[in-house]
VEXVEX-722653 format. One record per residue: z, y, x of N, C-alpha, C in turn; residue number from 1; residue in three letters. Coordinates in Angstrom, 3 decimals. Example, Ala and Ser with C-alpha at 12.3 -4.5 7.8 and 13.67 -1.06 7.14 Angstrom:
BEGIN
+----------+----------+----------+----------+----------+----------+----------+----------+----------+-----+-----+
!      n_Z !      n_Y !      n_X !     ca_Z !     ca_Y !     ca_X !      c_Z !      c_Y !      c_X !   n ! res !
+----------+----------+----------+----------+----------+----------+----------+----------+----------+-----+-----+
!    7.800 !   -5.690 !   13.190 !    7.800 !   -4.500 !   12.300 !    7.800 !   -3.300 !   13.200 !   1 ! ALA !
!    7.080 !   -2.250 !   12.850 !    7.140 !   -1.060 !   13.670 !    7.870 !    0.030 !   12.900 !   2 ! SER !
+----------+----------+----------+----------+----------+----------+----------+----------+----------+-----+-----+
END
This chain:
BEGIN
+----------+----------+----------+----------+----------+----------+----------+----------+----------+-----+-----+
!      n_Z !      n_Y !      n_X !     ca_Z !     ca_Y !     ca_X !      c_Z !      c_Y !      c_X !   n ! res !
+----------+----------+----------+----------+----------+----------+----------+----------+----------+-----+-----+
!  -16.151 !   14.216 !    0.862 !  -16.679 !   14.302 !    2.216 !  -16.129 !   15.555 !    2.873 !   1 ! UNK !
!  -16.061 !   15.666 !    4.041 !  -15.720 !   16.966 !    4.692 !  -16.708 !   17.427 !    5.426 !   2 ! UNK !
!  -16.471 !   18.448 !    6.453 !  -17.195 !   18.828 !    6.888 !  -18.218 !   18.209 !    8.349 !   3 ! UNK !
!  -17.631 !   17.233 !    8.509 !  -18.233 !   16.265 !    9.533 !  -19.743 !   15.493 !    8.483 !   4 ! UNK !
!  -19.860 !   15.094 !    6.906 !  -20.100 !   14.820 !    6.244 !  -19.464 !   13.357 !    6.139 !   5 ! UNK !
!  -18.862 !   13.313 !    6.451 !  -18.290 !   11.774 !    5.915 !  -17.255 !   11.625 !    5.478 !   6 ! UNK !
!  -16.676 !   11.026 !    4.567 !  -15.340 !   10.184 !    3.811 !  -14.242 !   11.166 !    4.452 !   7 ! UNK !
!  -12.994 !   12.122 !    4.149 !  -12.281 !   12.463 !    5.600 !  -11.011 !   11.474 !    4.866 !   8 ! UNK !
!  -10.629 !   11.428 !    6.442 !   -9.510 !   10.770 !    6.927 !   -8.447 !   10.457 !    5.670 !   9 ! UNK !
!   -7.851 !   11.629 !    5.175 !   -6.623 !   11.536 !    3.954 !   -7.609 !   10.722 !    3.137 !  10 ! UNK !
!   -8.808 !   10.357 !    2.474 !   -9.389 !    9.828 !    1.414 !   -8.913 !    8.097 !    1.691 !  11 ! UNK !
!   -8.494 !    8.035 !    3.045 !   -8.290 !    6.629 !    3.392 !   -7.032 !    6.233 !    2.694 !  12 ! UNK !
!   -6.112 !    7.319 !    3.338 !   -4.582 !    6.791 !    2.454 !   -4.573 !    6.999 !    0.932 !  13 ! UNK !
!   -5.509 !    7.983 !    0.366 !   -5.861 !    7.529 !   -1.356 !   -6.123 !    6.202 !   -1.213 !  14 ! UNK !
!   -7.351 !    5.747 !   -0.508 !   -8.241 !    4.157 !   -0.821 !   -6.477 !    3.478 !   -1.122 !  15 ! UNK !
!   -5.365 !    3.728 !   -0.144 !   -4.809 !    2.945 !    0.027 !   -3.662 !    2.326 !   -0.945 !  16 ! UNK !
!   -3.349 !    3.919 !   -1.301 !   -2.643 !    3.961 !   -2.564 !   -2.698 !    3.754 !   -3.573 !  17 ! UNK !
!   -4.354 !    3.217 !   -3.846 !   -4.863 !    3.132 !   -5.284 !   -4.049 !    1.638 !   -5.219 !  18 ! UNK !
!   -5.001 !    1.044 !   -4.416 !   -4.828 !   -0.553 !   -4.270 !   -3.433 !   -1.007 !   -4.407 !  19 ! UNK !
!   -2.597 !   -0.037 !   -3.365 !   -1.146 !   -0.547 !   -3.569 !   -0.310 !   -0.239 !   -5.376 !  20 ! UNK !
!   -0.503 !    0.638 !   -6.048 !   -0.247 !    1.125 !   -6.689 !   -0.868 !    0.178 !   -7.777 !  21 ! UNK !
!   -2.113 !   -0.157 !   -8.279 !   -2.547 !   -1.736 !   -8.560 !   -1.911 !   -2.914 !   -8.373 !  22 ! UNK !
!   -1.782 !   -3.245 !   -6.993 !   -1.170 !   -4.104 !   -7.081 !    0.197 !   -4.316 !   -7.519 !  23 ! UNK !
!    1.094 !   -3.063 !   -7.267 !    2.795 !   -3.242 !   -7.600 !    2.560 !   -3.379 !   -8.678 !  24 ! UNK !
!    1.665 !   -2.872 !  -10.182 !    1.661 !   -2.913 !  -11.369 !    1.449 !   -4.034 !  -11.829 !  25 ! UNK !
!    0.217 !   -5.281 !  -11.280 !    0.053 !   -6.143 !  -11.765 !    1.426 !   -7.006 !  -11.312 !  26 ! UNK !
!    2.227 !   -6.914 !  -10.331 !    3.032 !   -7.955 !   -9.502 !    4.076 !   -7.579 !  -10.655 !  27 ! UNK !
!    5.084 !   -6.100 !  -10.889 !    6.150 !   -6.251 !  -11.207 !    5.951 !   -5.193 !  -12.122 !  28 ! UNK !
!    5.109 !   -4.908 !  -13.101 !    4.687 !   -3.666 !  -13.770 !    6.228 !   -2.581 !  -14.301 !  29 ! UNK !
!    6.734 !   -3.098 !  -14.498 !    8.693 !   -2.153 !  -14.542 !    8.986 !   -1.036 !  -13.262 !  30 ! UNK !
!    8.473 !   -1.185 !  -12.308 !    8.565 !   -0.769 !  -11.308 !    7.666 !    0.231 !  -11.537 !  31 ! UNK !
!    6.471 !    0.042 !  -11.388 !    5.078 !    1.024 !  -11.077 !    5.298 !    2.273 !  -11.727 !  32 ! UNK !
!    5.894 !    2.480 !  -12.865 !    5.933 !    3.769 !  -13.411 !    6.996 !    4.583 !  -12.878 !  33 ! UNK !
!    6.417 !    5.927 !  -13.354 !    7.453 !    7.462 !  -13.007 !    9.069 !    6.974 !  -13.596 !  34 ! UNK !
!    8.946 !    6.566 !  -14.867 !    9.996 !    6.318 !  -15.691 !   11.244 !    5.584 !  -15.240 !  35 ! UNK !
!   10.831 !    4.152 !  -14.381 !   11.639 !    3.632 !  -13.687 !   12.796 !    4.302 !  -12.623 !  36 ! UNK !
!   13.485 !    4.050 !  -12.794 !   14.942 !    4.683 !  -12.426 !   14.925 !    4.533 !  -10.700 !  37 ! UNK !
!   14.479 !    3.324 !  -10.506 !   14.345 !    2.821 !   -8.869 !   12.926 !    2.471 !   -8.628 !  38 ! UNK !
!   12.394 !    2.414 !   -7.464 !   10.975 !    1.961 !   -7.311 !   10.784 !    2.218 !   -6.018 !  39 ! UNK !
!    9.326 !    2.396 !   -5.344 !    9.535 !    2.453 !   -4.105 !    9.180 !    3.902 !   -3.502 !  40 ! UNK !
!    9.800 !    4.202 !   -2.178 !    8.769 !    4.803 !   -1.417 !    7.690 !    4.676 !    0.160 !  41 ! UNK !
!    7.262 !    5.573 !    0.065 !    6.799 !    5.409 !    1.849 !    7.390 !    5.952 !    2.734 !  42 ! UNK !
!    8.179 !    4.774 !    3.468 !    8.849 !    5.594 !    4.841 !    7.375 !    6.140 !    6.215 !  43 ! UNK !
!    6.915 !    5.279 !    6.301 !    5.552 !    5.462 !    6.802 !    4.798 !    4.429 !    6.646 !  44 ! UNK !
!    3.264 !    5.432 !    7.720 !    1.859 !    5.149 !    6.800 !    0.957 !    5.219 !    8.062 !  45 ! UNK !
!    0.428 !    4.648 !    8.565 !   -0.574 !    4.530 !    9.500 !   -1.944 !    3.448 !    8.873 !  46 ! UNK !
!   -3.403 !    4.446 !    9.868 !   -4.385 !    3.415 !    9.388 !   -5.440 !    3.800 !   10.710 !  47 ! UNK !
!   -5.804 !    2.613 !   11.340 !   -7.394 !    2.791 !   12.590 !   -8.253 !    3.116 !   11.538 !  48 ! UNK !
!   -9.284 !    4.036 !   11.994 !  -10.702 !    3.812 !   11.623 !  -11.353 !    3.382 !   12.621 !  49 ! UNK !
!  -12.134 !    2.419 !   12.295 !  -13.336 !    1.732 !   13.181 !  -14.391 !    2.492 !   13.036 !  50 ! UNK !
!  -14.596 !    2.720 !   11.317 !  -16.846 !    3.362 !   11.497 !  -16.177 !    4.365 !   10.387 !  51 ! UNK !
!  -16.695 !    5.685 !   10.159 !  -17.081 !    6.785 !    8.943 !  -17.678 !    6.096 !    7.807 !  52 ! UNK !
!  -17.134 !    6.291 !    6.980 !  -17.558 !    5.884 !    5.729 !  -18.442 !    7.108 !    5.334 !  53 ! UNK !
!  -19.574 !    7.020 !    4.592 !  -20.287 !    8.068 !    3.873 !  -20.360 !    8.295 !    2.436 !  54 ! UNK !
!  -20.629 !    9.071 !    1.779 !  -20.395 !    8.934 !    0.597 !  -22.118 !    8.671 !   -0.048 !  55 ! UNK !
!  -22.361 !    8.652 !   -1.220 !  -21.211 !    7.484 !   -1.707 !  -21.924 !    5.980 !   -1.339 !  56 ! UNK !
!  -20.324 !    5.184 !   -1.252 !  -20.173 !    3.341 !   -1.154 !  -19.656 !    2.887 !   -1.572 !  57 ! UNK !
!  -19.677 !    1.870 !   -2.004 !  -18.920 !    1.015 !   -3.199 !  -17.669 !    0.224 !   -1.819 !  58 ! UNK !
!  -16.464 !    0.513 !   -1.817 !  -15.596 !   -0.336 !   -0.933 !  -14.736 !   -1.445 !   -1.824 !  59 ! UNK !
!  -13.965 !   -2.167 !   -0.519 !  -13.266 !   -3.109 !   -0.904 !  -11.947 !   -2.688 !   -0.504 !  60 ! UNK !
!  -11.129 !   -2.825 !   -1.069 !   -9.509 !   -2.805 !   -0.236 !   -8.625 !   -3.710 !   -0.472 !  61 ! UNK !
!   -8.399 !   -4.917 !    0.456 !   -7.616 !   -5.972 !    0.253 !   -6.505 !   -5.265 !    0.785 !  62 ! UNK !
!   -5.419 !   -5.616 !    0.262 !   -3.600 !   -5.433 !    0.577 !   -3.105 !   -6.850 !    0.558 !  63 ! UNK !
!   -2.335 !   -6.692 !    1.543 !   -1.736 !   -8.142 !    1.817 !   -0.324 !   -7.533 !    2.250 !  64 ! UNK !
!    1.209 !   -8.262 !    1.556 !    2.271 !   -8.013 !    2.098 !    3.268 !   -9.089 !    2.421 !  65 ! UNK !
!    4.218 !   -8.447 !    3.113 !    4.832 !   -9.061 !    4.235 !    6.351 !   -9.954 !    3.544 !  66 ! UNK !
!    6.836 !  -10.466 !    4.425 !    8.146 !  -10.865 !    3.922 !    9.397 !   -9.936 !    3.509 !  67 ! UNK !
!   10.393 !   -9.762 !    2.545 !   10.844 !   -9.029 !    2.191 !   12.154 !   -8.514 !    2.800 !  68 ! UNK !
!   12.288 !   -7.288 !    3.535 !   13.887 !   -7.641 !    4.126 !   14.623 !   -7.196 !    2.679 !  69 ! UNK !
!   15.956 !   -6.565 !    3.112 !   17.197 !   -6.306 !    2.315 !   16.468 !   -5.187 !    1.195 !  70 ! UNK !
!   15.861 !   -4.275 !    1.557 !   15.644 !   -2.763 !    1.215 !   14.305 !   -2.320 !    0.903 !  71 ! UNK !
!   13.240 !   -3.182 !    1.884 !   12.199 !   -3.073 !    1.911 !   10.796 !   -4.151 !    2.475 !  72 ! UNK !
!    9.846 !   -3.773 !    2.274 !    8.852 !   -4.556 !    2.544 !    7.486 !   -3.710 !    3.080 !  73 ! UNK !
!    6.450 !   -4.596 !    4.239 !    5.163 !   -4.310 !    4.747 !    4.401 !   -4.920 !    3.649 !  74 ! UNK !
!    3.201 !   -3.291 !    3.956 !    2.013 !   -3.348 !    3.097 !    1.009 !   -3.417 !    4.252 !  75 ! UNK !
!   -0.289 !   -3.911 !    4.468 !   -1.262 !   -3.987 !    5.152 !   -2.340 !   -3.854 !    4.401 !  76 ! UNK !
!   -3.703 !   -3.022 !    5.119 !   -5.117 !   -2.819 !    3.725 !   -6.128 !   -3.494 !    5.393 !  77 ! UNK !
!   -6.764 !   -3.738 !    4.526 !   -8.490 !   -3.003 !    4.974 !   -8.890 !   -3.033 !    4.101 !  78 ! UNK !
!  -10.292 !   -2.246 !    5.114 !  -11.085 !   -1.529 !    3.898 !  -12.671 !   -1.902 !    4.357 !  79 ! UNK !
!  -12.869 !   -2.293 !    3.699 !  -14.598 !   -2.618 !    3.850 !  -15.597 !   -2.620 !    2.755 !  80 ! UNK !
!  -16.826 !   -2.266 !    3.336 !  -17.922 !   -1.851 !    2.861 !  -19.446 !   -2.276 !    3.323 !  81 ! UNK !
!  -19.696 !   -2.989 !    2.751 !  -21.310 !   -3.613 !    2.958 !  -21.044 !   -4.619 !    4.028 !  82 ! UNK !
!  -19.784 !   -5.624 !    4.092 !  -19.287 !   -6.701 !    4.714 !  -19.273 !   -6.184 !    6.341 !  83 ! UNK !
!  -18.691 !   -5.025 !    5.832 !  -17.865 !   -4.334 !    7.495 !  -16.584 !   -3.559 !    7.126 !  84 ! UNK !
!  -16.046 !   -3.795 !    8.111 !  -14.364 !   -3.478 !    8.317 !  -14.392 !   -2.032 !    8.493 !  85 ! UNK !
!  -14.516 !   -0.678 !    7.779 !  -14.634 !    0.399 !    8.100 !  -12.279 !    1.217 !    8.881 !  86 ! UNK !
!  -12.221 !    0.043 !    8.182 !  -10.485 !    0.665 !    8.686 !   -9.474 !   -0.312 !    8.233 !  87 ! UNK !
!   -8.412 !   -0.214 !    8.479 !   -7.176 !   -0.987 !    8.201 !   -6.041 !    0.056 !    8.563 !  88 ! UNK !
!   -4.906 !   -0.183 !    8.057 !   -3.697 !    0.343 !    7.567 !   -2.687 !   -0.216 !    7.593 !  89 ! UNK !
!   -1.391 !    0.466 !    7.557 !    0.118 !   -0.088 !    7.315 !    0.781 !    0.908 !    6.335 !  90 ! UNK !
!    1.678 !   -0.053 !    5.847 !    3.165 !    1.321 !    5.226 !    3.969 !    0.214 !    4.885 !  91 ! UNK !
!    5.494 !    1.106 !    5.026 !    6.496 !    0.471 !    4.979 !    6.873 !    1.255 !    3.219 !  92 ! UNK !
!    7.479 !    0.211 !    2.265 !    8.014 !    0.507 !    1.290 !    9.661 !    0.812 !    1.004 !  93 ! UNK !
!   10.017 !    1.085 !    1.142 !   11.642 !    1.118 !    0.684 !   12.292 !    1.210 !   -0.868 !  94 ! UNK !
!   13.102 !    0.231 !   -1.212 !   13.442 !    0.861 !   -2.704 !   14.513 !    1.385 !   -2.673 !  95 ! UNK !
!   14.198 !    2.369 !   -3.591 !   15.086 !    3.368 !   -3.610 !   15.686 !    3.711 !   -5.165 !  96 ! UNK !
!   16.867 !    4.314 !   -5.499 !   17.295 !    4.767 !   -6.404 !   17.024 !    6.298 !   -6.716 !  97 ! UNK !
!   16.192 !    6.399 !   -7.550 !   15.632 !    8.055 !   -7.250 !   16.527 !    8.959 !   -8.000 !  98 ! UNK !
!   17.258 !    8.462 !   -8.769 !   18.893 !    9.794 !   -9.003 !   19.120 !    9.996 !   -7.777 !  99 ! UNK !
!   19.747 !    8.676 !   -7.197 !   20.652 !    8.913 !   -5.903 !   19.825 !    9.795 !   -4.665 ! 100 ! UNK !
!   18.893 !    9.091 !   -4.681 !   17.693 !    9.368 !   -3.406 !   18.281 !    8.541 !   -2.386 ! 101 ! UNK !
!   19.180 !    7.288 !   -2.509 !   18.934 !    6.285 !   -1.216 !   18.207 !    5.161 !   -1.220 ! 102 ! UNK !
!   18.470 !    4.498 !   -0.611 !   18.009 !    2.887 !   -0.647 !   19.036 !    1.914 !   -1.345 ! 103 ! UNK !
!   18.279 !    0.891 !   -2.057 !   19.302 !   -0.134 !   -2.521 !   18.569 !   -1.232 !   -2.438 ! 104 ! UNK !
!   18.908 !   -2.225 !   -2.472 !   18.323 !   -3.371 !   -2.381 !   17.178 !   -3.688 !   -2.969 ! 105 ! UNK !
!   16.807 !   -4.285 !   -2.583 !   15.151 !   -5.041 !   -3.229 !   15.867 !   -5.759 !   -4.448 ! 106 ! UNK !
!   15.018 !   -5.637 !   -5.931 !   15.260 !   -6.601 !   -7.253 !   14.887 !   -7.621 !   -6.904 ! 107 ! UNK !
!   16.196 !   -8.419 !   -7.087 !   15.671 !  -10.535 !   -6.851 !   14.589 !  -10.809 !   -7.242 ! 108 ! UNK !
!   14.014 !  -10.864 !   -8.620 !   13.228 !  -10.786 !   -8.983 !   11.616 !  -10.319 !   -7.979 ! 109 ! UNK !
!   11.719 !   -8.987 !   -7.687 !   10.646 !   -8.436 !   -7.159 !   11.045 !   -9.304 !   -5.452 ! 110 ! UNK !
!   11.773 !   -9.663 !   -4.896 !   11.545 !  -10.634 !   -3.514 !   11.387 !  -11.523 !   -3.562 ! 111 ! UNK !
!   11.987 !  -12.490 !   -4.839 !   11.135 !  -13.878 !   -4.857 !    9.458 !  -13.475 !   -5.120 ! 112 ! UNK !
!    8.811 !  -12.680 !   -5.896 !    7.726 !  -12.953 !   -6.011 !    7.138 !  -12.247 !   -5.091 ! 113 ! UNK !
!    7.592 !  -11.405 !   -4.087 !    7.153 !  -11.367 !   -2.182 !    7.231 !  -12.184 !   -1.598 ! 114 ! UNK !
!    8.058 !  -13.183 !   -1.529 !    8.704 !  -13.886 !   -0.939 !    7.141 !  -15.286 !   -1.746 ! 115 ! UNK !
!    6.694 !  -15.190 !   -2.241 !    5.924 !  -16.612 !   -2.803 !    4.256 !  -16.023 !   -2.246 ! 116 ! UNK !
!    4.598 !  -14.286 !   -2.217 !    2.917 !  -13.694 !   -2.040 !    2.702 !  -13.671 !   -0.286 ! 117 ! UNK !
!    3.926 !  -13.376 !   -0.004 !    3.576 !  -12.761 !    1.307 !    2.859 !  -13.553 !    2.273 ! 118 ! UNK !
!    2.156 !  -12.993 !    3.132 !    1.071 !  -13.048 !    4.230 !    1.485 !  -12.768 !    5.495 ! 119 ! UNK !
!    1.808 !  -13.134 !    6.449 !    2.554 !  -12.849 !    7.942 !    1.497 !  -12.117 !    8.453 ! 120 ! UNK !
!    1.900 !  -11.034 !    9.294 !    1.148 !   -9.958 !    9.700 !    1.773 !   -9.298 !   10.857 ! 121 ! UNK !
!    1.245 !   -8.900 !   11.805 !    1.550 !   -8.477 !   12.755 !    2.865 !   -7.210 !   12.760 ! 122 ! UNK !
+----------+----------+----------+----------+----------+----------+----------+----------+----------+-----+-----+
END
């Protein structure tokens, strides 16, 4: 909590990262770790809050993602609590080669199974 007493703001992009970070593990678990040679990052990260969350609440965070381009892919959250929408979110992923530090293509592999999950989103 901060000093307003409620949830602050950065605790949102944790909520967000947990979930995403979950989910890449269950989807393509090779990826999710430090160890992996390539994986993703965040080019950016935006999220509305609608209501203050207080502590403590048990939340929800659905992630839903997008179709896959060449390099990268959309992540989308909300977040709710006691069957209200306290916020929602974006981030863009990029994969990257982390020797190099550029971008390289998305693993076939990891876009067909975007490509079978994804959710169209604004």
């Amino acid at each position: 909590m901060d000093a307003f007493g409620h949830v602050n703001n950065i605790v949102y992009f944790q909520y967000m990262e947990q979930a995403r970070m979950e989910w890449l593990h269950a989807l393509a678990p090779e990826y999710a770790s430090l160890a992996s040679l390539v994986g993703p990052v965040i080019v950016n990260a935006s999220c509305t809050f609608f209501e203050s969350l207080t502590h403590p609440a048990d939340i929800e965070v659905k992630l839903f993602a997008g179709e896959p381009g060449r390099t990268s892919f959309g992540t989308w959250y909300e977040i709710w609590s006691e069957r209200r929408k306290f916020a929602e979110g974006a981030s863009r992923l990029v994969w990257i080669d982390r020797d190099a530090g550029r971008s390289i293509p998305l693993p076939e592999t990891l876009a067909e199974l975007l490509r079978g999950t994804a959710d169209e989103r604004p």
